[in-house]
C-alpha positions in Angstrom: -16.1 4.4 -1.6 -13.4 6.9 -0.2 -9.5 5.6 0.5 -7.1 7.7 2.0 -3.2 7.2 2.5 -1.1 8.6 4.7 2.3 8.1 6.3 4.6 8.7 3.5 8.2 11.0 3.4 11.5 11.2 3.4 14.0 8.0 4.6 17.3 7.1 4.0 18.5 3.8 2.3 17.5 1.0 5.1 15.1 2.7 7.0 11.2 2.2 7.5 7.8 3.8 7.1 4.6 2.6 7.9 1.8 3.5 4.9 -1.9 4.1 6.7 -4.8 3.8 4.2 -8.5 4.5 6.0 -11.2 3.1 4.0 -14.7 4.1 4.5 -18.0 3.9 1.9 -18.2 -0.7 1.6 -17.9 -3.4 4.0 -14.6 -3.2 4.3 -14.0 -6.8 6.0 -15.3 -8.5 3.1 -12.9 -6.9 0.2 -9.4 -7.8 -0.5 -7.4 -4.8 -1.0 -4.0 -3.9 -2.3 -0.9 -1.3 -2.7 0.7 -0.2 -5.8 3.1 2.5 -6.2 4.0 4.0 -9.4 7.7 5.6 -10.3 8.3 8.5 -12.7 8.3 6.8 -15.6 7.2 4.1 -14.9 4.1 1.8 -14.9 2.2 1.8 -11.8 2.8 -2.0 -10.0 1.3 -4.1 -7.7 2.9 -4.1 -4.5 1.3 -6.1 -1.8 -2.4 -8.0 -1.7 -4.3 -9.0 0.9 -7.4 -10.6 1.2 -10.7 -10.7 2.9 -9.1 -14.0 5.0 -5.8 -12.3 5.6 -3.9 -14.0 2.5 -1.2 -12.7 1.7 1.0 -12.0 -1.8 3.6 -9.5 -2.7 6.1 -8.8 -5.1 9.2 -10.3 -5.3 11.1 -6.5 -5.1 9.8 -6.7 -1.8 9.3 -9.7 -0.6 11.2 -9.9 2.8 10.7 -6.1 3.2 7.5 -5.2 3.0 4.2 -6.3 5.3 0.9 -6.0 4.3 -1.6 -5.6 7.4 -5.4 -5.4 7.5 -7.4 -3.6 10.3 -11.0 -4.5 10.4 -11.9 -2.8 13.0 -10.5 0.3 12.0 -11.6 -0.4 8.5 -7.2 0.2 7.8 -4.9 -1.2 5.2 -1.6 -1.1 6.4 1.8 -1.2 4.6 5.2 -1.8 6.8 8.2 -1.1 4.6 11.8 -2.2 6.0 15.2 -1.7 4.5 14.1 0.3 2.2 16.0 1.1 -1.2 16.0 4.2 -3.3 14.5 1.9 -6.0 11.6 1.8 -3.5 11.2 5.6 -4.8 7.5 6.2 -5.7 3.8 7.2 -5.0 1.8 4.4 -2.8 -1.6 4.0 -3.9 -4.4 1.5 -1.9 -7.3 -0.2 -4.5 -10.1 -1.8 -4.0 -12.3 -3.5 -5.9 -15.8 -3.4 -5.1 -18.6 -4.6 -7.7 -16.1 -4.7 -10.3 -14.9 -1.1 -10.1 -11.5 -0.2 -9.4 -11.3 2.6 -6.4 -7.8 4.2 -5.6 -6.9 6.6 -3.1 -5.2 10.0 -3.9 -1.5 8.5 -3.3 1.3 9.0 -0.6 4.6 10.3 -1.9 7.7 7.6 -0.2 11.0 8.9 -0.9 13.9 6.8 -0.3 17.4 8.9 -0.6 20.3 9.8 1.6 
């Protein structure tokens, strides 16, 4: 099982970035999968969740904000991030779980600053 995000940087206060995570190694259609992001400091959170059916669940910090998308064909997890807040500040991580062990990919760095 391999995940790998991209898409992170630099944004001010209210603008967007689009997190990529390519997932290769399981079937990916038939997992749910999810992004957390971790702050200095801090303990790493779930962001977003989405199913193997396309349900959707998010945390309230971002609810509004935030989309969680799923690719099949591209075997993607997707993570659109509007009106963003330097609170938003942290490393984006994808998981999946696949029989019962946690996989995580290496992280994308999202700065949120003016």
């Amino acid at each position: 099982v391999q995940l790998v995000e991209s898409g992170g940087g630099l944004v001010q206060p209210g603008g967007s970035l689009r997190l990529s995570c390519a997932a290769s190694g399981f079937t990916f259609r038939t997992y749910a999968l999810s992004w957390y992001r971790q702050a200095p400091g801090k303990e790493r959170e779930l962001v977003a969740f989405i199913s193997a059916g396309g349900s959707r669940n998010y945390a309230d910090s971002v609810k509004g904000r935030f989309t969680i998308i799923r690719d099949n064909a591209k075997s993607s997890v997707y993570l659109q991030m509007n009106s963003l807040k330097p609170e938003d500040t942290a490393e984006y991580y994808c998981k999946v779980v696949v029989r019962a062990s946690n996989y995580w990919g290496q992280g994308t760095q999202v700065t949120v600053s003016a």
